[in-house]
N, C-alpha and C positions, 0 to 999 in steps of 0.2 A: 438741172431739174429732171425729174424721174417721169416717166411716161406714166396715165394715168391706169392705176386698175379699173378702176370708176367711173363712171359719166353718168350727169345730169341731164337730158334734152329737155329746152324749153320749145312748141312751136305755137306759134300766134301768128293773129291776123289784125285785122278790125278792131281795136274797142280793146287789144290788148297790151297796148303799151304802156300804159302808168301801171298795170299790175307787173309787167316785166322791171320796171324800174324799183317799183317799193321789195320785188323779190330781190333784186341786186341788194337794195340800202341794206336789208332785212338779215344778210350773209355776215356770219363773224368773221373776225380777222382772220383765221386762219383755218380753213377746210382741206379736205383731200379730192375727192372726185372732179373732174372738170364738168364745167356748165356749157354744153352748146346753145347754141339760139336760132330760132330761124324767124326773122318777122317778116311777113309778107312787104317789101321795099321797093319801089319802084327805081328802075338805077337810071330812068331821066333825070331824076334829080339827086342831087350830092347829098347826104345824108351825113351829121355826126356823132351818130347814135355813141358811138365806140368813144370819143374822144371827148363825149359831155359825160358820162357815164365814169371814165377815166378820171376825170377833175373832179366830179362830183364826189365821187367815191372816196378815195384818193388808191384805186385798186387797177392795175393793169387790166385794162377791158381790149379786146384785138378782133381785127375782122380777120378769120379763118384766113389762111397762106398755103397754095397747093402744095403741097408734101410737107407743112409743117406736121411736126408731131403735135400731140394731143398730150399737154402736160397734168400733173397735178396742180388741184387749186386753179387752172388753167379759167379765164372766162372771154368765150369765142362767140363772133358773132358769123353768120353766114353773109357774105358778100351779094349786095345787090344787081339782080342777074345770072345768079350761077347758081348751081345745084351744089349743095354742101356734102359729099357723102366720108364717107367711115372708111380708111381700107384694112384691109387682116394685118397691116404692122402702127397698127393706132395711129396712123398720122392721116390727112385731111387731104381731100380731092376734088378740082371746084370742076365742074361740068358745064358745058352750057347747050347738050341735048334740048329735047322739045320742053315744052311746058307741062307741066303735069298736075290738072287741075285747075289750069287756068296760072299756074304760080313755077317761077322760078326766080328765088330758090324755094326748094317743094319742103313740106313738110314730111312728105310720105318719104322720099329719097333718103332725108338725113334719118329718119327712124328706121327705116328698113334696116340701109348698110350699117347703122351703129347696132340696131339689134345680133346681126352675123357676128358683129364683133366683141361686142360685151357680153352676148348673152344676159344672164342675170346679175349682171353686173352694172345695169341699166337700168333707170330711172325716166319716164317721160314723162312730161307735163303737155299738156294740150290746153288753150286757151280761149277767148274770145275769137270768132272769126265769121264773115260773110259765106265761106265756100265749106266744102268739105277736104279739104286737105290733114293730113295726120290718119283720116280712117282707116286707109288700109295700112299705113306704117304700123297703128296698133296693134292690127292684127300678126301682122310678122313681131312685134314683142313680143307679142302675150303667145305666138306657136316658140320664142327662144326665149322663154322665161322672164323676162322683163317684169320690172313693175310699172304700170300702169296708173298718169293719175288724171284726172278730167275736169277742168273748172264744169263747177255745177252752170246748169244753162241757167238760171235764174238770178246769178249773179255775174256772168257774163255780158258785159257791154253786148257783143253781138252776138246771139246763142246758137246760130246754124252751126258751126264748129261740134261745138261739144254735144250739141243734140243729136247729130246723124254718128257723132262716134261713139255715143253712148247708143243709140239705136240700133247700129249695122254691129256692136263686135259685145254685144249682152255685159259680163259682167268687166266692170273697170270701175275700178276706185273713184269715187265720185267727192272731190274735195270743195269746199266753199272755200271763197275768198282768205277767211280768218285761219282756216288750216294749211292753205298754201303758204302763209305766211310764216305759219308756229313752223312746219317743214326746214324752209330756210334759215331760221333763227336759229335754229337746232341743228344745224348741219356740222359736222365735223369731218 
């Protein structure tokens, strides 16, 4: 498989896991850019996000592997406990530094380093969440060209998220529910 030129980051918290899942169902068979993920997880407990997601689908879903490369069509999830970041040869680096925001793995981390690395080759989604995590990740997109996109707070389960990053970093795409989903339907 070929490294990817592309990436999609999804990060969530709170109130965003069934819109992570119908984004998953929502993916044709066959895309290019890879999808990270970061959902806020507590790693006292075993989670099998990756592995229900995998049968459900019937689509290779994988929790990120430090120095695994970052493939096409690749979809990665961040490990619970670690900080998920980007390094300059596209492959993945799990961290377990301080917490940032209350959260590891951070939302802000994996947007930063993938911002350095994709430049505008980068896609972010920002979702439902309690804390503000992702905010300042945005901002390092949108200084390396990234696109930018925001569940609208009004259809986010929990809207602190998307409120303070739609607050703190002015213009960013601001999508509803129904267009995060036309996005991934339409993916190639």
């Amino acid at each position: 498989m070929e490294k990817a030129d592309d990436v999609i980051l999804i990060g969530g918290s709170a109130g965003s896991y069934t819109l992570i899942i119908d984004m998953m169902e929502a993916l044709p068979e066959i895309f290019s850019p890879a999808i990270v993920i970061v959902i806020h997880r507590n790693p006292k407990f075993t989670t099998r996000i990756e592995d229900t997601l995998s049968a459900r689908l019937k689509k290779e879903i994988v929790q990120a592997e430090d120095k695994a490369h970052i493939l096409k069509g690749g979809i990665y999830f961040a490990a619970p406990g670690y900080h998920l970041l980007v390094e300059p040869d596209k492959t993945f680096s799990l961290d377990i530094s301080e917490r940032v925001r209350f959260s590891r793995p951070s939302i802000d981390v994996l947007f930063e380093t993938a911002a350095e690395v994709y430049l505008d080759h980068c896609t972010a989604f920002l979702l439902s969440g309690a804390n503000q995590d992702g905010t300042d990740g945005i901002k390092q997109l949108q200084r390396m060209g990234s696109k930018v996109i925001v569940q609208s707070p009004t259809e986010a389960l929990i809207s602190t998220m998307p409120k303070h990053a739609i607050e703190a970093n002015g213009h960013v795409e601001i999508y509803n529910n129904r267009q995060i989903m036309s996005y991934f339907r339409n993916l190639k």
